[in-house]
C-alpha positions as a printed NumPy array, in Angstrom:
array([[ -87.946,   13.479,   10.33 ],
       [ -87.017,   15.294,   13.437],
       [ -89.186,   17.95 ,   15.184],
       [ -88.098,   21.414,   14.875],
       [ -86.63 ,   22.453,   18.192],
       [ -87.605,   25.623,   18.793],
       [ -90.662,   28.22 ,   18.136],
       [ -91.389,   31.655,   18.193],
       [ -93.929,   33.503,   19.208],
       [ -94.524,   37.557,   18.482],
       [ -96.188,   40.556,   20.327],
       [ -95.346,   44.137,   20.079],
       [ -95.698,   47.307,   22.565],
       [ -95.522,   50.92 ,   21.122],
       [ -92.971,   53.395,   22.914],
       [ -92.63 ,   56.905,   21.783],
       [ -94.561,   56.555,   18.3  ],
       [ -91.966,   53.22 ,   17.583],
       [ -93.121,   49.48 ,   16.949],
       [ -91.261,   46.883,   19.184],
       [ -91.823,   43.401,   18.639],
       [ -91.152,   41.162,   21.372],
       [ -89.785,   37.687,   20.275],
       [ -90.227,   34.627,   22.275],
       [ -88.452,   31.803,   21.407],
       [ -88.906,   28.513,   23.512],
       [ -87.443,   25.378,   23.728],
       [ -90.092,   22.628,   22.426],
       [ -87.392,   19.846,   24.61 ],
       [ -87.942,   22.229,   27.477],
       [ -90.769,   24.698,   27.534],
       [ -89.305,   26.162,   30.593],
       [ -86.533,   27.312,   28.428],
       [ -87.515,   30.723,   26.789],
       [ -86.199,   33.963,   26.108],
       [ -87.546,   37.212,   25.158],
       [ -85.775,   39.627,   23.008],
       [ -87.232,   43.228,   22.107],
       [ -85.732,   44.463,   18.978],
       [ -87.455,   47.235,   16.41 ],
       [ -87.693,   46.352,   12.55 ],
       [ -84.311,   48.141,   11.32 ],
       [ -83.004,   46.13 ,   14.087],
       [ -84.375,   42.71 ,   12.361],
       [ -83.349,   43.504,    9.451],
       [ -79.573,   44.441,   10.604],
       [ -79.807,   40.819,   12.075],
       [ -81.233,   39.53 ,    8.462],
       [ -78.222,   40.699,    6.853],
       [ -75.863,   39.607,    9.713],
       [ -76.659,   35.963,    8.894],
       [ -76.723,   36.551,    5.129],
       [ -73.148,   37.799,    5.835],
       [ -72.229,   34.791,    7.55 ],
       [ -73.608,   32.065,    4.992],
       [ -71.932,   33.684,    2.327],
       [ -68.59 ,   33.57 ,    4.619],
       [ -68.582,   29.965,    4.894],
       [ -70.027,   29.365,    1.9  ],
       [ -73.238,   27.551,    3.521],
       [ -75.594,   25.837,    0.88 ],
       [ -78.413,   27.497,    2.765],
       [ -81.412,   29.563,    1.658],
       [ -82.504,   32.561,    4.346],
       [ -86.811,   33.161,    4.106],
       [ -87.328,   35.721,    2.612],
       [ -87.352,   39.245,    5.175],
       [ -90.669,   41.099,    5.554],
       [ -90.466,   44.091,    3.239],
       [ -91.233,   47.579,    3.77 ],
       [ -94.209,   49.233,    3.604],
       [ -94.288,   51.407,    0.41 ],
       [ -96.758,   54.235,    1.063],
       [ -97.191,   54.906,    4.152],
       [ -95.302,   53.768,    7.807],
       [ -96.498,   50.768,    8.936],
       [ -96.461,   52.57 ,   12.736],
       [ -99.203,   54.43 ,   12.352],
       [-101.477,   51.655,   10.71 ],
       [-102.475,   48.779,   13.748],
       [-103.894,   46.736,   10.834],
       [-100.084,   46.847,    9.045],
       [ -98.595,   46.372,   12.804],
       [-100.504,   43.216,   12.675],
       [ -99.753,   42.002,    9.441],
       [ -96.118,   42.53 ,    9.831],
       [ -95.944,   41.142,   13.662],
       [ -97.735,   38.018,   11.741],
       [ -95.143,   37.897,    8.565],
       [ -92.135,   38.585,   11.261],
       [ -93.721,   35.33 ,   12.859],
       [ -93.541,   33.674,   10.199],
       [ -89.496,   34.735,    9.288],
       [ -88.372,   33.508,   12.371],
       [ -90.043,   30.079,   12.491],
       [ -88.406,   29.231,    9.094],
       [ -85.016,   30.296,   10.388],
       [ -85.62 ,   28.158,   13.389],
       [ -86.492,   24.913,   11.237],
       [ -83.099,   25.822,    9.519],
       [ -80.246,   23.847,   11.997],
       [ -77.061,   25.383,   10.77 ],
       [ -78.587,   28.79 ,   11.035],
       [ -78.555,   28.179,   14.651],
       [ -75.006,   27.474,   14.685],
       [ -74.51 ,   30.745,   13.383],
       [ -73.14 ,   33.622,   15.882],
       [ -75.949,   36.412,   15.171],
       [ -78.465,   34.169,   15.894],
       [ -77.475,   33.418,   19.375],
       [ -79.078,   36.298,   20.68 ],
       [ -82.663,   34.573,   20.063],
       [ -82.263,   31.679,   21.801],
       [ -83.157,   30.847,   25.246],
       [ -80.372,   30.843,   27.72 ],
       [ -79.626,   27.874,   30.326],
       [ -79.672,   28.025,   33.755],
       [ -77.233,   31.182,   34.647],
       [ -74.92 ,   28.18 ,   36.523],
       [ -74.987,   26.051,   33.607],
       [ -74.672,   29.11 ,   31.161],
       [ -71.284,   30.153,   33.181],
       [ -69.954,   26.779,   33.116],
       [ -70.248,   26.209,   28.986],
       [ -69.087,   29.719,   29.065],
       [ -65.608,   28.491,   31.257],
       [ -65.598,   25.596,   29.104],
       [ -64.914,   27.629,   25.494],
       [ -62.213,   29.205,   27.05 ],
       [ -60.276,   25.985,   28.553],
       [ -61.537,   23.79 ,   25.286],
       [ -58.669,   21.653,   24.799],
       [ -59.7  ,   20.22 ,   21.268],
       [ -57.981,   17.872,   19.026],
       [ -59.339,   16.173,   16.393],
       [ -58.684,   12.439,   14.923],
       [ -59.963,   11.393,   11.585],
       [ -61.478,    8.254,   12.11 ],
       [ -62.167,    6.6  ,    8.517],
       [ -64.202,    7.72 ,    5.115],
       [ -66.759,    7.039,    2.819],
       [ -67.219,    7.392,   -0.4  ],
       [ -70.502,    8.977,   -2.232],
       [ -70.557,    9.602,   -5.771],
       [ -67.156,    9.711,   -6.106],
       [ -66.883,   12.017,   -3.517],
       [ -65.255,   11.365,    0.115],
       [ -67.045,   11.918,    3.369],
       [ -64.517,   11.87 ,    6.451],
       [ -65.569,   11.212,    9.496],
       [ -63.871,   13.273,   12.483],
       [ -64.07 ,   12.48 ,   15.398],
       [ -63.83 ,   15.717,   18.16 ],
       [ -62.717,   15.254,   21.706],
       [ -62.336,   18.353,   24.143],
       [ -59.214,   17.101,   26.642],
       [ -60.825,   19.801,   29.288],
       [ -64.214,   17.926,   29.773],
       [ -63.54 ,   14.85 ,   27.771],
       [ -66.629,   15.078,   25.336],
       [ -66.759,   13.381,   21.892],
       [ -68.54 ,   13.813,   19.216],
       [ -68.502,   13.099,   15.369],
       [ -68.925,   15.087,   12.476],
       [ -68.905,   14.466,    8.587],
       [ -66.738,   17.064,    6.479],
       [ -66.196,   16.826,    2.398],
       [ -62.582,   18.442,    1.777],
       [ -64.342,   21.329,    0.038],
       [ -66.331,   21.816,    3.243],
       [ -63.183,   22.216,    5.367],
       [ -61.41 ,   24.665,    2.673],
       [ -64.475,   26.724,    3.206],
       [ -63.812,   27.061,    6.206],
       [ -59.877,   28.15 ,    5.965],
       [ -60.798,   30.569,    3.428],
       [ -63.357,   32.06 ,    5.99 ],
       [ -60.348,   32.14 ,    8.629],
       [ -58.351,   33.937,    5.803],
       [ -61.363,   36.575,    5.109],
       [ -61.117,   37.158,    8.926],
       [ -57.353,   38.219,    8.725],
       [ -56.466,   34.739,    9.673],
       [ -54.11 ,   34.454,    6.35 ],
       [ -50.426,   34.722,    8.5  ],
       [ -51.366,   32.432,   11.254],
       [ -53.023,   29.621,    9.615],
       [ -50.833,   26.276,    8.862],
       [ -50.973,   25.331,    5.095],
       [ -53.819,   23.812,    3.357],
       [ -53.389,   20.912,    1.694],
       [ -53.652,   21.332,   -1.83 ],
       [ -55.34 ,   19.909,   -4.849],
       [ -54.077,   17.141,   -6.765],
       [ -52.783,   19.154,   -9.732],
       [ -53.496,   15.33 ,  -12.233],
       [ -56.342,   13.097,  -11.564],
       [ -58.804,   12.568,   -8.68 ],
       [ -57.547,   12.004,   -4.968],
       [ -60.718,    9.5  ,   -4.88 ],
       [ -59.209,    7.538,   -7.719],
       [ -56.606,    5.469,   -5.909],
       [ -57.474,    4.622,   -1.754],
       [ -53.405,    5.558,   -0.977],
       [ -54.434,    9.016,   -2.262],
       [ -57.184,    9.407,    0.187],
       [ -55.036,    7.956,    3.332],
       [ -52.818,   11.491,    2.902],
       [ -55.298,   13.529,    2.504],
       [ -56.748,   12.04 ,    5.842],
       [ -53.792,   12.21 ,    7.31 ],
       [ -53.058,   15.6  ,    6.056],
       [ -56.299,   17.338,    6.801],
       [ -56.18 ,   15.533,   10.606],
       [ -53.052,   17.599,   10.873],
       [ -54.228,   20.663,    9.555],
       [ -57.051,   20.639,   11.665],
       [ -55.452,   20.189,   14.957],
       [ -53.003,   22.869,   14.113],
       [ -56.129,   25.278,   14.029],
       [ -56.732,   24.501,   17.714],
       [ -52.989,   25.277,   18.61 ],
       [ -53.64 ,   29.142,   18.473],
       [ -56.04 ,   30.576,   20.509],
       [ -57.008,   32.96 ,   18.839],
       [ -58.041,   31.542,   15.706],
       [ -59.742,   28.671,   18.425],
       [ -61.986,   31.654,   19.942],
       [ -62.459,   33.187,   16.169],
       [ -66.621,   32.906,   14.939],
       [ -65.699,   30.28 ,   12.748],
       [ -63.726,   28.253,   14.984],
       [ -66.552,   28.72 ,   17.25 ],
       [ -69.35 ,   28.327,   14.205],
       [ -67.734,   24.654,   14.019],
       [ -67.822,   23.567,   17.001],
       [ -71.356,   24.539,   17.657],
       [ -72.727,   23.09 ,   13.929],
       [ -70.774,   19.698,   14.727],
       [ -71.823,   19.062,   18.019],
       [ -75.715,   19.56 ,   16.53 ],
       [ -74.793,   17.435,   13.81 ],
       [ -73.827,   14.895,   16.475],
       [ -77.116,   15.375,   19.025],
       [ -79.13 ,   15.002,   15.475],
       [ -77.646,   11.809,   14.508],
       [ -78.135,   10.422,   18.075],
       [ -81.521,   11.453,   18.142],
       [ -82.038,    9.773,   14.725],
       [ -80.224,    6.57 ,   15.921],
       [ -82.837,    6.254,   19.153],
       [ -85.871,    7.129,   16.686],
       [ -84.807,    4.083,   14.527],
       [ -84.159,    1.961,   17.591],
       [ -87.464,    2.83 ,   18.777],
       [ -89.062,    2.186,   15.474],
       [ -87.416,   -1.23 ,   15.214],
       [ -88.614,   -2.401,   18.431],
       [ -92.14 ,   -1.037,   17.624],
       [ -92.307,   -3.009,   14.395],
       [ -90.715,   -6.089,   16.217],
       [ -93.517,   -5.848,   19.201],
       [ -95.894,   -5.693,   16.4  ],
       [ -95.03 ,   -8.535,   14.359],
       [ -94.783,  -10.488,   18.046],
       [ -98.531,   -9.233,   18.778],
       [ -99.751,  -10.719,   14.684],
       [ -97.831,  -13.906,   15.426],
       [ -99.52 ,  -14.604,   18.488],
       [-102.72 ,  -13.83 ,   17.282],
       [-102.718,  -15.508,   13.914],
       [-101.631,  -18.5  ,   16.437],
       [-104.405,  -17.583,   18.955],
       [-106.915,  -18.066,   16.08 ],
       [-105.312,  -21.214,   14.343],
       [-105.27 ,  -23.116,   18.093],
       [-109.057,  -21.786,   18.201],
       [-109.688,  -23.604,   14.966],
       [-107.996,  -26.226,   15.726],
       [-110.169,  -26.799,   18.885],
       [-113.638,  -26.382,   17.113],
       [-112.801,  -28.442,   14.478],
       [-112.501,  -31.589,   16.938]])
C-alpha cells in the first residue's frame, strides 16, 4: 500500500469579525514543497461542491468525506471553542480528500496543492500548450468478462510515455462529459454498442473496438480546444498518476523481492554455518 502523498495542516487568523483558515498542504516526497491557501468556510464549501460537480461529470466511482456542517444555533465566529472544533473537523476533510488520488486529478483541487519551482511551474505550464499527444492502444485484458485496454500516451513535444488502463465504459464517460461541456458538434463519433451479443464474446470483436477507440481517441487531441478542455486536461493528469503509481508499486515489489531473497541467502548460510559447526564437534 502506498503512502499518501500529501498532508494538511490547519490554522486560522480572525479579520474583521470573519474566521480564515489557513491550509497547508505539503509534499510528504518533498517537504520543501508546500503551499498555503487562505480561504473562509463558504469558500470551502463552494470548493466541496466544485468537486462533487466534477465526479458526477465524469461519472467517477468516488465517495467525497463528508463536509463539516454548520453550526445550528449560534455562529461558530464568535465561539473559539467551535473555531477549534471546526479548524480540527476541516483538518480532518482535507486529509481524506488528499488520500483520495483521482480527486487530485481533479481541476478545483489544484488550488491546494503546492506549486513547483516557478521555472519548473512555467515550463509544465509551456508544455500543456505545445502537448502534441497521440495515443496507441497497446493490447487488452480481460477481467470478468470485461476488457481492460491498455493505452499507451506519448506527448511528440517532450517525448514522455506513459500507460493507462481504460474499460470502454470509462472512456464513454468521458465523451459524454465533453458533450455536457458543449463539446457535442466537435467531437468525432463514438463507437457504438454491439446492438446482439457481447464484444468480449469473440477476440475479432475486441480487435475493432481497439482499433476503433485508438482512433477516436487521437481524434480528441486533433482540436485544441477540446485538448485544453478540463476533461481533456482531467485525463491527462489522472493517467500520468496512474502511471507514477504503478511505477512506484513495481520498485516496492522489486525491493520486496530482493529483501526476501537477501533473507533467505542470510537463513541458508546460517542453517549451513550451524550444520559445518556440528559437523566439527561431532569429530
Amino acid at each position: 500500500m502506498l503512502v499518501q502523498r500529501f498532508k494538511a495542516q490547519l490554522n486560522h487568523e480572525i479579520q474583521n469579525d470573519k474566521v480564515h483558515y489557513k491550509i497547508t498542504v505539503t509534499n510528504l516526497n518533498n517537504e520543501k514543497e508546500t503551499k498555503t491557501t487562505t480561504s473562509r468556510y463558504s469558500e470551502i464549501k463552494d470548493f466541496h461542491d466544485q468537486l462533487h460537480k466534477n465526479i458526477t461529470l465524469l461519472k467517477l466511482q468516488l465517495q467525497l468525506p463528508q463536509f463539516p456542517g454548520r453550526s445550528l444555533f449560534s455562529k461558530t465566529n464568535k465561539n473559539e471553542e467551535r473555531i477549534q472544533q471546526r479548524q480540527f473537523e476541516l483538518e480532518v476533510y482535507f486529509n481524506e480528500l488528499l488520500s483520495i488520488e483521482k480527486i487530485l486529478s481533479l481541476t478545483p483541487f489544484q488550488q491546494y496543492l503546492p506549486l513547483e519551482t516557478d521555472q519548473k511551474q512555467q515550463q509544465n505550464i509551456n508544455n500543456i500548450f505545445r502537448m502534441n499527444i497521440t495515443i496507441k492502444i497497446e493490447n487488452y485484458a480481460l477481467y470478468d468478462d470485461v476488457v481492460v485496454y491498455s493505452l499507451r500516451f506519448k506527448n511528440n513535444y517532450t517525448n514522455d510515455e506513459w500507460v493507462y488502463k481504460q474499460r470502454y465504459s470509462e472512456i464513454k464517460n468521458i465523451h459524454e462529459a465533453l458533450i455536457e461541456q458543449g463539446f457535442k458538434n466537435k467531437l468525432p463519433q463514438f463507437p457504438t454498442r454491439k446492438l446482439f451479443g457481447q464484444t468480449h464474446e469473440k477476440p475479432e470483436n475486441i480487435e475493432k473496438r481497439k482499433e476503433d477507440l485508438e482512433t477516436y481517441l487521437n481524434s480528441l487531441f486533433c482540436t485544441q480546444e477540446i485538448q485544453e478542455s478540463q476533461i481533456i486536461r482531467f485525463l491527462i493528469s489522472d493517467s500520468k498518476k496512474y502511471h507514477e503509481k504503478n511505477l512506484k508499486l513495481e520498485e516496492l515489489k522489486k525491493a520486496s523481492t530482493l529483501k526476501t531473497k537477501g533473507d533467505l541467502n542470510q537463513r541458508v548460510k546460517e542453517i549451513s554455518k550451524k550444520s559445518n559447526l556440528q559437523t566439527y564437534q561431532n569429530k
